[in-house]
N, C-alpha and C positions, 0 to 999 in steps of 0.2 A: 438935590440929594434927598431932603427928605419927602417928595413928589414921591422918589422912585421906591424910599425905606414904605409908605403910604401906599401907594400901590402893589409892593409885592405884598405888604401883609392881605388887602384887601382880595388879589387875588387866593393866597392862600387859605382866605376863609371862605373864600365862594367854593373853593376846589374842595375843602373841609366837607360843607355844609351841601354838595353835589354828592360828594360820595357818598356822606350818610343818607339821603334820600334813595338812591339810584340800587342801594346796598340793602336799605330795609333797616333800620334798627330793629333790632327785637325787642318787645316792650315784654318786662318779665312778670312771669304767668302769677297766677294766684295761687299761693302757696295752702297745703293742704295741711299744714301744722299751726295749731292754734295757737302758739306762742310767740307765730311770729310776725311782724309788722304785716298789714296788711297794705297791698297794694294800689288801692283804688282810690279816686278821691269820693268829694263828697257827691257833685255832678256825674261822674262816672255810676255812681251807687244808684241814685235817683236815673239814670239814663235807661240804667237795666231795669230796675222797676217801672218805669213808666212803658219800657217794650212789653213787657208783662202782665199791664195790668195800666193801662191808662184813664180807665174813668177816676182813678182816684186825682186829687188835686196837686199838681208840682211844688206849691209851697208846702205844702204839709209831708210830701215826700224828700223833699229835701233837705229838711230840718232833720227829720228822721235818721235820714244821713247820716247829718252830722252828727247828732247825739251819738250816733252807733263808732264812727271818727273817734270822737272826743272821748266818749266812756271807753273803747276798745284801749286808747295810746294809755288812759291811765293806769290801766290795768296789766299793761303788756298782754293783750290779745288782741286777735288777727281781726279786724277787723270786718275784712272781706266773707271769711266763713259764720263771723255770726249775724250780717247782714243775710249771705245767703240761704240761714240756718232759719231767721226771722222769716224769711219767703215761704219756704219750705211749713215750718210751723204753721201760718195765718193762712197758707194759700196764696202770698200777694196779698196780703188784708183781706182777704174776702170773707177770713175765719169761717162761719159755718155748723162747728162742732161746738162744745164745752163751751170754750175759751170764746169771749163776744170783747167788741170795739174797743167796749169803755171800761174793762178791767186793764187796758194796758198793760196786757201778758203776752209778750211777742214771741213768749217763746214756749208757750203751754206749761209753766212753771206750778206744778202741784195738782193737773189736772189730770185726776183718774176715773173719776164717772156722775153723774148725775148727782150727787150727794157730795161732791170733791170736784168742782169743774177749776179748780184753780185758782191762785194767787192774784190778788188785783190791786191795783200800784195805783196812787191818785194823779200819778204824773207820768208823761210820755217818758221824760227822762227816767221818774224810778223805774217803770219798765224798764229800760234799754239798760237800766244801770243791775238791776238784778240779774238779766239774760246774761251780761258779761260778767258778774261776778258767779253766776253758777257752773257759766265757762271755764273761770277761774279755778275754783274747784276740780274741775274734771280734769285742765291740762297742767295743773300746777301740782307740787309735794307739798305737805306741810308746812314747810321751811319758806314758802314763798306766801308773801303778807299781802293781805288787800292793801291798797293806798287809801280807799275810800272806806267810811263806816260801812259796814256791812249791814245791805236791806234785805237783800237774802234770805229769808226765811229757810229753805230748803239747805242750804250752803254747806251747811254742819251735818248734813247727812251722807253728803259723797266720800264713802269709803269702799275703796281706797283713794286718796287724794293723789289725785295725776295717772288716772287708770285710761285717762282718755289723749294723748299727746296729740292726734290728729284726729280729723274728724271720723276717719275709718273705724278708732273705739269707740266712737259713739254710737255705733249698732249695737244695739243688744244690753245698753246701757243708758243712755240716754232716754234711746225707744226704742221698742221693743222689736221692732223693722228691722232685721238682719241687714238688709237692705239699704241704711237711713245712710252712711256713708258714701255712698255708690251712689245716693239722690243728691248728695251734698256737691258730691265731685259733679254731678252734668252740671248743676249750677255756677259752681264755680267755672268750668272750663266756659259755659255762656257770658257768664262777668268777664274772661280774659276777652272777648270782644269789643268790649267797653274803655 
């Protein structure tokens, strides 16, 4: 008897675990509102960057990651968009403009020209941790409270607070790229790969 109770189960989980293969799971896409959990993990985040841009180093990009993981779930922001927000910003790290390595500004935070190339954080994390809280700013009201002290410099100047709820207001506000929304989203749809 209980041979047979052991074997139907074990059948019925092969039959389970067959049809979900054969069927396709859908694995759900990257969400384009910045408020809400983001999808990817930490590996996943570093997989897409490293297709992007491999001469950088895997441990240093995966830490990176996580920082973006870790400060994004405190904050209640999306993870996924402002990892691909950081891409987008730095080129992949490759920076270039203003904004160089070792200001730890992933996100061009205060950078307007040669006299104002932006905010410089002495650590990966305050970087990562100002980009999400400026984020914060942008898809949050008032009413909604940082969890972390606020490093932020810039923070206190986003008015209107929560003008941005998806990454699409972030054209024309964020930067000045009508455009910046529509680069955010091919990114993202290349992250749902991952």
């Amino acid at each position: 008897m209980k041979k047979s109770i052991l074997l139907t189960g074990l059948v019925l989980c092969l039959a389970f675990l067959t049809s979900c293969v054969s069927t396709g799971l859908k694995k759900r896409p990257c969400s384009e509102v910045l408020t809400e959990r983001g999808v990817k993990n930490c590996k996943q985040l570093c997989s897409f960057f490293l297709e992007n841009n491999p001469a950088l180093e895997k441990k240093y990009i995966l830490n990176l990651a996580k920082l973006y993981v870790k400060e994004a779930s405190y904050e209640g922001i999306n993870s996924d968009c402002a990892f691909v927000q950081m891409c987008l910003e730095t080129g992949f790290l490759r920076f270039g403009n203003l904004v160089t390595k070792d200001m730890n500004n992933f996100c061009g935070l205060g950078s307007i020209d040669a006299s104002h190339p932006g905010e410089k954080f002495e650590s990966e994390q305050e970087g990562v941790r100002a980009h999400i809280q400026h984020l914060h700013a942008y898809a949050t009201t008032s009413d909604v409270k940082l969890k972390n002290e606020c490093i932020d410099k810039r923070y206190k100047y986003v008015n209107p607070r929560g003008k941005a709820p998806t990454i699409y207001e972030l054209s024309g506000t964020w930067a000045s790229d009508k455009g910046y929304g529509e680069k955010l989203k091919k990114l993202l749809s290349k992250l749902d790969n991952f």
